[in-house]
N, C-alpha and C positions, 0 to 999 in steps of 0.2 A: 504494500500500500504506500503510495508517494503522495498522495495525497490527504488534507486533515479539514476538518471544520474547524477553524478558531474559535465558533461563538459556541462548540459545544462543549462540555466540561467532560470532559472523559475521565477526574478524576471522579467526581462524583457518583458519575455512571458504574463505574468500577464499585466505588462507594473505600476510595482510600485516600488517603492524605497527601500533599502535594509534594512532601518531603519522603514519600513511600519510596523503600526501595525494589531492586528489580525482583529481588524474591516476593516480597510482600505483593509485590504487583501481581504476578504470576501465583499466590498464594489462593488470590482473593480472587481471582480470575477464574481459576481451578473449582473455587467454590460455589462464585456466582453460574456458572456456566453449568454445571452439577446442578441446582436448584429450577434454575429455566431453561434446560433444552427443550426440547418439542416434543424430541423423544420419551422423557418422563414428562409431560403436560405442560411445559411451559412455554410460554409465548416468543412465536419466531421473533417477531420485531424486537422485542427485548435482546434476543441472545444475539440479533444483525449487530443491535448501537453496544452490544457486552464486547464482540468480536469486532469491532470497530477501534471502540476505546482500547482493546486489549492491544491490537495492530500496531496503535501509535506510542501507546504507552512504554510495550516491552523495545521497541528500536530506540537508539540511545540521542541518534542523530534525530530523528523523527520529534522525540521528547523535547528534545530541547529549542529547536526550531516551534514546535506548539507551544511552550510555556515561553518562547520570546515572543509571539503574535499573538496571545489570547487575551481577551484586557482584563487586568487587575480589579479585585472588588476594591471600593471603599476602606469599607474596615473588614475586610472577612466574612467570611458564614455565621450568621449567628446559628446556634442550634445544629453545629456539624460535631459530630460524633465517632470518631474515629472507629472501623469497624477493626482495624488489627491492633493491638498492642505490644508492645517492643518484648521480649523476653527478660525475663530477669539474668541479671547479671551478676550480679552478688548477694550473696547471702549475709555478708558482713562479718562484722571482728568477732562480735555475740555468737552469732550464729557456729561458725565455727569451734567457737571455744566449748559451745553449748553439745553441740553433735559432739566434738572429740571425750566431751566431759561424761558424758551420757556415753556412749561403745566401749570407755575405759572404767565405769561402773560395773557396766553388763557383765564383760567378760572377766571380772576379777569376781562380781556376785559369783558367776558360773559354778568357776575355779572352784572356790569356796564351799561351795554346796557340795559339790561331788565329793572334794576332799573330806569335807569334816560331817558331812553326812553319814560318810561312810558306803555311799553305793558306788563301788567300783565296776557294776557291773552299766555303768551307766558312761561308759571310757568316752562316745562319742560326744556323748556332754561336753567333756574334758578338750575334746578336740576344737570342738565348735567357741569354747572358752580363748582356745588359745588363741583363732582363726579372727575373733572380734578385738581381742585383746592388741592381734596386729593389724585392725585396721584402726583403731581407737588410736592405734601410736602414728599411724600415718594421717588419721584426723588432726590429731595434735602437732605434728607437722607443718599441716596447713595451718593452723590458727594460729604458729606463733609467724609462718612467714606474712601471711593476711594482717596479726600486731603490726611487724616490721614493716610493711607496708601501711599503715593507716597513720606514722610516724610522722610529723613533719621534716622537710628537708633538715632544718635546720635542730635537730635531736641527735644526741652525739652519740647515742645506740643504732642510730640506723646506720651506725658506717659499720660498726662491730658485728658483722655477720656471723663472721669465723668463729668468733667467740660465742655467739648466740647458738652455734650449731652443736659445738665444744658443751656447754654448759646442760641443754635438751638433752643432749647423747647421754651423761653423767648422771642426768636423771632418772630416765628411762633405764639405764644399765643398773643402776642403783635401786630403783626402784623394781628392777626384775629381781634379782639378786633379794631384797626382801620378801618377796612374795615367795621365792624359792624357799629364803629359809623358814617360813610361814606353813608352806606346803609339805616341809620335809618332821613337823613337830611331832 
């Protein structure tokens, strides 16, 4: 298609935002076109101006040439509602500390239970103990690089990696090492 209508809004047609990108374009494209083909009951005309907008939208050179000749509203859309929303991206410093706190709970309750329960015959427990225990250390991994990260530039710990890493490792080996001699009473 080399050709566009200027005066018609192909992002609304779409029903995405002007700042959408090619995925999200092609997301909502996928969806709208699923809901109104002819084929499942929906209206040809609809799916021509879907297949229209999607045309100009998904070409890069086409996009851009339409949002330089289509005239700008006023002040915006009142009442536009974006139908995709961006993905989460982080979970945050909480978050992190919170999951690593919680798998390194779990798997040390596990431990425990089997151990001084006294049911050995429950070893898969014991495995599955361990199995959380080492994702709980690699949770915790992430939350203190995610701290390190949430540091301002000018925090005289966020140059000290090395040491940050040195320090966690001493823990965790120390902290194994207890539980060992814990396990072995």
């Amino acid at each position: 298609m080399s050709q566009f209508d200027s005066n018609k809004d192909y992002y609304g047609v779409l029903g995405v935002d002007k700042d959408a990108s090619h995925v999200d374009i092609e997301r909502q494209y996928k969806r709208e076109a699923a809901k109104h083909h002819p084929d499942r009951g929906g209206s040809e005309e609809r799916m021509k101006s879907l297949n229209e907008a999607y045309g100009v939208l998904k070409d890069k050179t086409l996009r851009n040439s339409y949002d330089a000749t289509r005239p700008r509203p006023a002040a915006g859309r009142p009442g536009f509602t974006r139908v995709t929303t961006p993905t989460a991206r982080d979970v945050g410093v909480l978050g992190h500390c919170l999951s690593a706190g919680l798998c390194l709970i779990a798997g040390v309750f596990l431990l425990l239970l089997v151990r001084f329960q006294w049911i050995f015959f429950l070893w898969p427990l014991a495995l599955l103990a361990f199995v959380v225990l080492a994702f709980g250390v690699m949770l915790a991994r992430s939350a203190m690089v995610a701290v390190n990260d949430s540091l301002p530039v000018t925090n005289r710990f966020k140059r000290h990696t090395k040491i940050q890493e040195v320090a966690f490792w001493t823990v965790i080996v120390s902290g194994g090492y207890g539980l060992y001699v814990v396990m072995t009473l």
